[in-house]
N, CA, C and O atoms as a GROMACS GRO file, in nm:
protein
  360
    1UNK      N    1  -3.433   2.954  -6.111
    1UNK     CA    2  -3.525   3.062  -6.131
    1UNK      C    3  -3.566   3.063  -6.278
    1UNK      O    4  -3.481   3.040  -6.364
    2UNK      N    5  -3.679   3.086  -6.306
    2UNK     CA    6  -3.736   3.090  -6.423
    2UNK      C    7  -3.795   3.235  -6.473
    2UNK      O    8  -3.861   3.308  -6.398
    3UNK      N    9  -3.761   3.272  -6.620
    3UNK     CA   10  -3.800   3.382  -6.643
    3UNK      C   11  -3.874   3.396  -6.749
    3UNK      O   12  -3.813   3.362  -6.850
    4UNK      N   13  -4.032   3.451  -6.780
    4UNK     CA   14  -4.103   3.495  -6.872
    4UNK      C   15  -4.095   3.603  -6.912
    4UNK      O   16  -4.156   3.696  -6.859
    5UNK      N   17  -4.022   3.619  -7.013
    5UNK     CA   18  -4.036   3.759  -7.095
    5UNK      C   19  -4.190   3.834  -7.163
    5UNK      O   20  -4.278   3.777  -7.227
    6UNK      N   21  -4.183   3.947  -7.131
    6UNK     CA   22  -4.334   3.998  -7.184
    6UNK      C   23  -4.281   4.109  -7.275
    6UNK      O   24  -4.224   4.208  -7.228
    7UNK      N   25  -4.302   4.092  -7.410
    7UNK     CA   26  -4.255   4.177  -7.547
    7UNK      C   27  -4.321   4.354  -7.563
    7UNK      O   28  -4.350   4.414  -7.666
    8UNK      N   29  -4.326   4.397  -7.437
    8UNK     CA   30  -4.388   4.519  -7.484
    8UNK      C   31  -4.348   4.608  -7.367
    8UNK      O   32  -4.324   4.582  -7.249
    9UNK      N   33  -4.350   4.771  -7.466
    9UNK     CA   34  -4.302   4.866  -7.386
    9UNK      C   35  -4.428   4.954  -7.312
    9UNK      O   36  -4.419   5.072  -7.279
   10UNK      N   37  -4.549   4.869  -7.293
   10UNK     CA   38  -4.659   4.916  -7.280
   10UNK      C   39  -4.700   4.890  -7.097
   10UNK      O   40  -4.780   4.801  -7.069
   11UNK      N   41  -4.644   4.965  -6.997
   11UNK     CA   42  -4.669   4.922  -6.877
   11UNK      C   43  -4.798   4.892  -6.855
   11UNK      O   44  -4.833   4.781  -6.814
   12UNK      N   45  -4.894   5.008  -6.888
   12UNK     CA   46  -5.048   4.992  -6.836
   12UNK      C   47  -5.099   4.817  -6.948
   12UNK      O   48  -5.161   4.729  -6.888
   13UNK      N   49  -5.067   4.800  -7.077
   13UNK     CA   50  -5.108   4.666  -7.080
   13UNK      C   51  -5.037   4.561  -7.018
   13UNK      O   52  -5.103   4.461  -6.991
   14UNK      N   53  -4.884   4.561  -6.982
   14UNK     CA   54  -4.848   4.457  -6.928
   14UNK      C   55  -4.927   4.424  -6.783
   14UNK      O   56  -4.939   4.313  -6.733
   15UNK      N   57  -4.982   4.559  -6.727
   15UNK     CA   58  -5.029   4.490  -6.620
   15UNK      C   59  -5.164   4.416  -6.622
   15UNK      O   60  -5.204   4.313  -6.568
   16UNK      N   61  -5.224   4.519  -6.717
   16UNK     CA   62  -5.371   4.428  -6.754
   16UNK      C   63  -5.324   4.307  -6.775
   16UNK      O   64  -5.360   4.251  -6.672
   17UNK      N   65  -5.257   4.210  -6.853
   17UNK     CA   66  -5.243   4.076  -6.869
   17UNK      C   67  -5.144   3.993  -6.775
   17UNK      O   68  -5.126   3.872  -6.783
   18UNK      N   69  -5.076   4.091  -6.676
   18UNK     CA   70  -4.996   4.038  -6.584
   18UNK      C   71  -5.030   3.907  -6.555
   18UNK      O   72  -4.954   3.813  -6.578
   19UNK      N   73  -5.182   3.891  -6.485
   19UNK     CA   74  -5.212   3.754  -6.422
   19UNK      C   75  -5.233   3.624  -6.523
   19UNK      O   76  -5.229   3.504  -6.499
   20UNK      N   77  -5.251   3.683  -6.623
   20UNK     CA   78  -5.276   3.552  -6.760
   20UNK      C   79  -5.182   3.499  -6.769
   20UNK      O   80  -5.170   3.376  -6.762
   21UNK      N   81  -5.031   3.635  -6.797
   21UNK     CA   82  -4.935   3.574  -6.855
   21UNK      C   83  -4.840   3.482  -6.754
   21UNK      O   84  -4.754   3.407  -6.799
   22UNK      N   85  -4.866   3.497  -6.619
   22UNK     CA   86  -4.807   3.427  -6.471
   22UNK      C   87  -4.880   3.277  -6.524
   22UNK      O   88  -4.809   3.180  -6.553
   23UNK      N   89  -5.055   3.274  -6.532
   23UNK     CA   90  -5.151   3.169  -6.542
   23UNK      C   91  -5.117   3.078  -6.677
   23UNK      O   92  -5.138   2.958  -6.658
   24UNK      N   93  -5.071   3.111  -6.808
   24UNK     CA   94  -5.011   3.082  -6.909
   24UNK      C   95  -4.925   2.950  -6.916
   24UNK      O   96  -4.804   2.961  -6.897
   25UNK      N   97  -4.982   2.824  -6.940
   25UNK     CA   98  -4.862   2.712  -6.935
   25UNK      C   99  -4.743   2.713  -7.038
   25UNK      O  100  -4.752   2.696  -7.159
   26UNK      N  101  -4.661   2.731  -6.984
   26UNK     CA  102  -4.529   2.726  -7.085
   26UNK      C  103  -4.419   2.635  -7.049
   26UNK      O  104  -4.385   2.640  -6.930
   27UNK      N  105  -4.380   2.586  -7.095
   27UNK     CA  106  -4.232   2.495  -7.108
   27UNK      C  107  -4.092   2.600  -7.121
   27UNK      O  108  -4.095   2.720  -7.148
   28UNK      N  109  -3.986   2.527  -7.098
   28UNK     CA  110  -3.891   2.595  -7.099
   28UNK      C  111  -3.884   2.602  -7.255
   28UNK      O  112  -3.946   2.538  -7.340
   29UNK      N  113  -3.779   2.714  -7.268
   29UNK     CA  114  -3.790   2.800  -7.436
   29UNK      C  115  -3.921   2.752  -7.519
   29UNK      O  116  -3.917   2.667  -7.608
   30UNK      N  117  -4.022   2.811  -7.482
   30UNK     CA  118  -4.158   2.798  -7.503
   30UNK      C  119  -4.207   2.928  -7.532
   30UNK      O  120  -4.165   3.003  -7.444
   31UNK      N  121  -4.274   2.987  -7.611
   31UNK     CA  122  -4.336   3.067  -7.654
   31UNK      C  123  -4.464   3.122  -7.707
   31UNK      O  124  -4.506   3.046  -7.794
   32UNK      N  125  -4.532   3.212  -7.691
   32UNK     CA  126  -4.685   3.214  -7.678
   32UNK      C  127  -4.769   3.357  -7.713
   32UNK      O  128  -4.692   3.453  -7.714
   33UNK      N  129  -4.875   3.383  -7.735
   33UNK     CA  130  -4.936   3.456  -7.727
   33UNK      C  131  -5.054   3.510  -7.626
   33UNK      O  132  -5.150   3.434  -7.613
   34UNK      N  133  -5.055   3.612  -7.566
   34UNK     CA  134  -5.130   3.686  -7.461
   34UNK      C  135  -5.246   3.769  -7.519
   34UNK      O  136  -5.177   3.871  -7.512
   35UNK      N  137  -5.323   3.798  -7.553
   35UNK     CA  138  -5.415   3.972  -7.591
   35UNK      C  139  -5.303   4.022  -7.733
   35UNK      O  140  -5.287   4.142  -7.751
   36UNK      N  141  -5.245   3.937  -7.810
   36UNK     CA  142  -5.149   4.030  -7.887
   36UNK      C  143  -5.018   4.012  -7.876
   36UNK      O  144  -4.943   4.007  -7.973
   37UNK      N  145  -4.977   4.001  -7.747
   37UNK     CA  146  -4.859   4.035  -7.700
   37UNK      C  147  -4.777   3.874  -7.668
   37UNK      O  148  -4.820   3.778  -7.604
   38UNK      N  149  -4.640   3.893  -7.741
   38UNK     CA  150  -4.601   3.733  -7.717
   38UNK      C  151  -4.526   3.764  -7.638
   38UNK      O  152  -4.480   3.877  -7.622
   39UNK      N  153  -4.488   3.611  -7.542
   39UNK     CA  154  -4.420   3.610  -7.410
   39UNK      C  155  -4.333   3.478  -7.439
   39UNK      O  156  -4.383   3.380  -7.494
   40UNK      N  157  -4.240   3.483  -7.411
   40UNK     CA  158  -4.147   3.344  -7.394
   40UNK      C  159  -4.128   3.282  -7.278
   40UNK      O  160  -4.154   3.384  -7.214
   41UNK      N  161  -4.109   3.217  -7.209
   41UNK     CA  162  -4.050   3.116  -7.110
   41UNK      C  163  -3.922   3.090  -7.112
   41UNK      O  164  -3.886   3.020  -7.207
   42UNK      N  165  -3.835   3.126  -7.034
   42UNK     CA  166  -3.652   3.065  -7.082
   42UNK      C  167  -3.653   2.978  -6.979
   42UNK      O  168  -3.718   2.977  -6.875
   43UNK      N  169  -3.548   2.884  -7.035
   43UNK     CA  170  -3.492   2.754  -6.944
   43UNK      C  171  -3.421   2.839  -6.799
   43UNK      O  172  -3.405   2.961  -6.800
   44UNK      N  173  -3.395   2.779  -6.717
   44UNK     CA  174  -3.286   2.818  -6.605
   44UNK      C  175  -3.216   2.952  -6.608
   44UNK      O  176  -3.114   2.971  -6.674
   45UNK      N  177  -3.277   3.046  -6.532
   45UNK     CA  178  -3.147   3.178  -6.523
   45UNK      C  179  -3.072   3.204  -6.438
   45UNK      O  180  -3.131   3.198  -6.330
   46UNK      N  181  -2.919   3.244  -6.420
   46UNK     CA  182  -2.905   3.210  -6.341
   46UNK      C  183  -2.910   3.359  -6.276
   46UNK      O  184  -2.939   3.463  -6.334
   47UNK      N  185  -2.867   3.337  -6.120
   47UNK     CA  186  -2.892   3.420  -6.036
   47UNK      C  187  -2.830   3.545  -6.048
   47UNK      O  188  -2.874   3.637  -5.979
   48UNK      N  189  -2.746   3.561  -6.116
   48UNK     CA  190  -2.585   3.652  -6.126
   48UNK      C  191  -2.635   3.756  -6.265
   48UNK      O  192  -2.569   3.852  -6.303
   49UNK      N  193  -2.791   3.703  -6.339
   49UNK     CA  194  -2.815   3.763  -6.432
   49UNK      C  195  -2.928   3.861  -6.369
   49UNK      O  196  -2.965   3.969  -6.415
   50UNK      N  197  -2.961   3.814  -6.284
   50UNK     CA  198  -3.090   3.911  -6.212
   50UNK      C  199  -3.042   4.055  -6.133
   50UNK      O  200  -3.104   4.161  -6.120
   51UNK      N  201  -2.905   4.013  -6.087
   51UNK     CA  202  -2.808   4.078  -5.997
   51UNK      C  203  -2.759   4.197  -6.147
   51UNK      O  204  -2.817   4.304  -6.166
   52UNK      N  205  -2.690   4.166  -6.202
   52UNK     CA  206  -2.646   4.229  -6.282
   52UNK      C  207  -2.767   4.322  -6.390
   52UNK      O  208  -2.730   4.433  -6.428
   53UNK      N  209  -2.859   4.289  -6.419
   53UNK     CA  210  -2.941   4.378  -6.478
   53UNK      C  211  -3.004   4.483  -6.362
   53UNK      O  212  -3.063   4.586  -6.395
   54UNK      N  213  -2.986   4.448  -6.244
   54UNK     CA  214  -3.056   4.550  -6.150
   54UNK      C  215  -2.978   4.625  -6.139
   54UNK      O  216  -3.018   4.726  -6.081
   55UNK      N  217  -2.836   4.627  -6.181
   55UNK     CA  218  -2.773   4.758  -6.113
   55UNK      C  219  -2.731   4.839  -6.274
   55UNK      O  220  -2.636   4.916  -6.293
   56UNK      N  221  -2.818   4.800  -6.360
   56UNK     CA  222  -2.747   4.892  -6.463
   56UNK      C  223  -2.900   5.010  -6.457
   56UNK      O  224  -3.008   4.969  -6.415
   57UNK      N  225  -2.882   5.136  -6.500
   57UNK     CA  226  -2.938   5.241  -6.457
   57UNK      C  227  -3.030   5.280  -6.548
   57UNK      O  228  -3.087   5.385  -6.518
   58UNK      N  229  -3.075   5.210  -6.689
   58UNK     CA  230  -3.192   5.188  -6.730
   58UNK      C  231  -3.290   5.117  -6.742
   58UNK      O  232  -3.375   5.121  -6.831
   59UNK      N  233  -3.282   5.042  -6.642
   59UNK     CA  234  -3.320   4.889  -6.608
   59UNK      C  235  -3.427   4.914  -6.482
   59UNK      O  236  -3.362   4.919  -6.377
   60UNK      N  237  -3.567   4.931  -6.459
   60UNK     CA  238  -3.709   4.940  -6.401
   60UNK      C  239  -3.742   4.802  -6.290
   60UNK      O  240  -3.810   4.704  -6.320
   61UNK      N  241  -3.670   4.828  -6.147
   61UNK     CA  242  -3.701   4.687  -6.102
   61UNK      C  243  -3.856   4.723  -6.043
   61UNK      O  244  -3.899   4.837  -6.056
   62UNK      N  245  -3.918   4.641  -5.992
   62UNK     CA  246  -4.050   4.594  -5.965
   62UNK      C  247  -4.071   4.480  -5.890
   62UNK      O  248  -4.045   4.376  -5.952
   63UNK      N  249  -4.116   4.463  -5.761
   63UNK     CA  250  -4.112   4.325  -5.701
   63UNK      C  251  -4.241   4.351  -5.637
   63UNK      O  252  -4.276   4.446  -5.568
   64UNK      N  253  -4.335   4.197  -5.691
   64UNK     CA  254  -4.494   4.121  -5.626
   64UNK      C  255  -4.414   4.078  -5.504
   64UNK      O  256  -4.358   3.968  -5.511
   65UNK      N  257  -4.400   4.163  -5.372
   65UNK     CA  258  -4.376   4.041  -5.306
   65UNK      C  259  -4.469   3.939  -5.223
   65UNK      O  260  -4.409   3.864  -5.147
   66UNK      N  261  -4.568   3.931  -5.228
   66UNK     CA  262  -4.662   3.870  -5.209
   66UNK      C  263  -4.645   3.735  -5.305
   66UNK      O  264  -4.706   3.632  -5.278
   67UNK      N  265  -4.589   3.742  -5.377
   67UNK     CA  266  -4.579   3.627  -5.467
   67UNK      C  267  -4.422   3.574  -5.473
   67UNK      O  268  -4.386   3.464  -5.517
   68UNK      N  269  -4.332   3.688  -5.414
   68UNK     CA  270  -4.165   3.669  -5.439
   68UNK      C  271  -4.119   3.640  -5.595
   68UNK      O  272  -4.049   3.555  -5.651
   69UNK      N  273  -4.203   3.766  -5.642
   69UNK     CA  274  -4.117   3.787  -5.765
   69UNK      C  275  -4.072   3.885  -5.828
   69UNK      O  276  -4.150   3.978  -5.810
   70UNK      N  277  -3.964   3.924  -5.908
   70UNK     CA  278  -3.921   4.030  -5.944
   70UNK      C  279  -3.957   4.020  -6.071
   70UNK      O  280  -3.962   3.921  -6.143
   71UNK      N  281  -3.987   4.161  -6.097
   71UNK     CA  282  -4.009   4.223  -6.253
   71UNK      C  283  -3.894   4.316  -6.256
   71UNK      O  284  -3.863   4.393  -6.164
   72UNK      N  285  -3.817   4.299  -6.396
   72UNK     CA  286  -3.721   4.391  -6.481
   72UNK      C  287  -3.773   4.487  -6.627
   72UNK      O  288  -3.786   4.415  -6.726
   73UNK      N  289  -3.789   4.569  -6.640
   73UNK     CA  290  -3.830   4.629  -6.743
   73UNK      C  291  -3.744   4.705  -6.807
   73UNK      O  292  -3.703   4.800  -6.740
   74UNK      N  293  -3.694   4.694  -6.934
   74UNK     CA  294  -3.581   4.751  -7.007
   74UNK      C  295  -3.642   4.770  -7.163
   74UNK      O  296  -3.724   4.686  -7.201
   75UNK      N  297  -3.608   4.863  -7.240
   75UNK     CA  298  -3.624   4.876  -7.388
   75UNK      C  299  -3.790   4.856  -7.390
   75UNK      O  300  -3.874   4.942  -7.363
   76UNK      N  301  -3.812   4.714  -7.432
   76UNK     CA  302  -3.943   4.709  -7.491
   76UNK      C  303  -3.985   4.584  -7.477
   76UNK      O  304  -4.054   4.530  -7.563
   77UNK      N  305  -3.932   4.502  -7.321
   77UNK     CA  306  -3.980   4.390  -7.281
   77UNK      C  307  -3.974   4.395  -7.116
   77UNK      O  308  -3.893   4.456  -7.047
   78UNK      N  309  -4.060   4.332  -7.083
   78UNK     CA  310  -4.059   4.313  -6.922
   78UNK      C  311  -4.042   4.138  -6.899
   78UNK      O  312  -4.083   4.036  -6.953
   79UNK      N  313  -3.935   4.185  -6.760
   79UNK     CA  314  -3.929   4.004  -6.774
   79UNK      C  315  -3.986   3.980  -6.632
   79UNK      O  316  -3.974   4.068  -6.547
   80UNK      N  317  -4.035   3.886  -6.611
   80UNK     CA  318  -4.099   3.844  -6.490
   80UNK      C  319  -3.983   3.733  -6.446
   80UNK      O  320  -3.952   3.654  -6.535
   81UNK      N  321  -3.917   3.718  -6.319
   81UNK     CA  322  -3.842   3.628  -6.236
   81UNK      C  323  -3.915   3.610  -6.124
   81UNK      O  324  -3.946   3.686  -6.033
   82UNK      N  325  -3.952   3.426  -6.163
   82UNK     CA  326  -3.987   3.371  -6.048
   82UNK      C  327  -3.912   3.205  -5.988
   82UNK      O  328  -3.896   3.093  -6.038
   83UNK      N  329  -3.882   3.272  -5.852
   83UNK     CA  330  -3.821   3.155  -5.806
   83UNK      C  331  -3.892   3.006  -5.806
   83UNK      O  332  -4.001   2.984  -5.753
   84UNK      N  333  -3.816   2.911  -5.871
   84UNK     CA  334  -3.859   2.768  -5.846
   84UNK      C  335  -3.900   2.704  -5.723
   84UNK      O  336  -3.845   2.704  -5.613
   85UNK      N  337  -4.002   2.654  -5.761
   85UNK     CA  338  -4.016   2.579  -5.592
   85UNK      C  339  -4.014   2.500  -5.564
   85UNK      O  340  -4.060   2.403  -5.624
   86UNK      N  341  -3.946   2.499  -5.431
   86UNK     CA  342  -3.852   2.381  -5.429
   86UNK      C  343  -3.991   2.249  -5.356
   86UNK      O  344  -4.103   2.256  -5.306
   87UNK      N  345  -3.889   2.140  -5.394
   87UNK     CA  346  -3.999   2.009  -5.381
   87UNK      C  347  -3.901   1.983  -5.245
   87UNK      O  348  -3.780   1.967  -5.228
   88UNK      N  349  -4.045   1.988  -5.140
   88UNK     CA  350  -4.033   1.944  -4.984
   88UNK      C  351  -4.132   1.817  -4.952
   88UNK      O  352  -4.255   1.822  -4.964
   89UNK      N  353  -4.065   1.715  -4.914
   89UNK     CA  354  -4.106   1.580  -4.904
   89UNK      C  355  -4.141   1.569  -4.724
   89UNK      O  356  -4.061   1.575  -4.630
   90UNK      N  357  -4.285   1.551  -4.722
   90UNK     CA  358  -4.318   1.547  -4.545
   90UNK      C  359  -4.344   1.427  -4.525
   90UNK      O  360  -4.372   1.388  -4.412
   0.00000   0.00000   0.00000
């Protein structure tokens, strides 16, 4: 699973740039700029970290499921988790 961090405590702009920052090519520990707003890319997260930030009680979950992804929002970053996809050979 891969996670893009979005640096701001600003819901109504994170969503305005939501689709850029999904559209945004990044590499793992890669980092970037949006409208202002920088976003990182982290290498591999693992699953047990997604689990554990959802159950602490200042922590904002959010799920596209139309897309199967979860958003976490804490302090003054939103992180976007999206599952890898997997390579199916027909």
């Amino acid at each position: 699973m891969k996670c893009i961090a979005v640096y701001t405590s600003d819901f109504e702009l994170f969503s305005d740039i939501f689709e850029k920052v999904l559209n945004t090519p990044l590499g793992a520990d890669e980092e970037a700029e949006v409208e202002g707003v920088m976003i990182y890319e982290s290498a591999d997260v693992p699953e047990n970290y997604l689990d554990r930030m959802k159950a602490r009680p200042e922590v904002v979950v959010m799920k596209d499921r139309n897309k199967n992804i979860t958003i976490l929002q804490h302090g003054e970053v939103f992180e976007i988790f999206i599952p890898e996809k997997e390579n199916v050979l027909h």
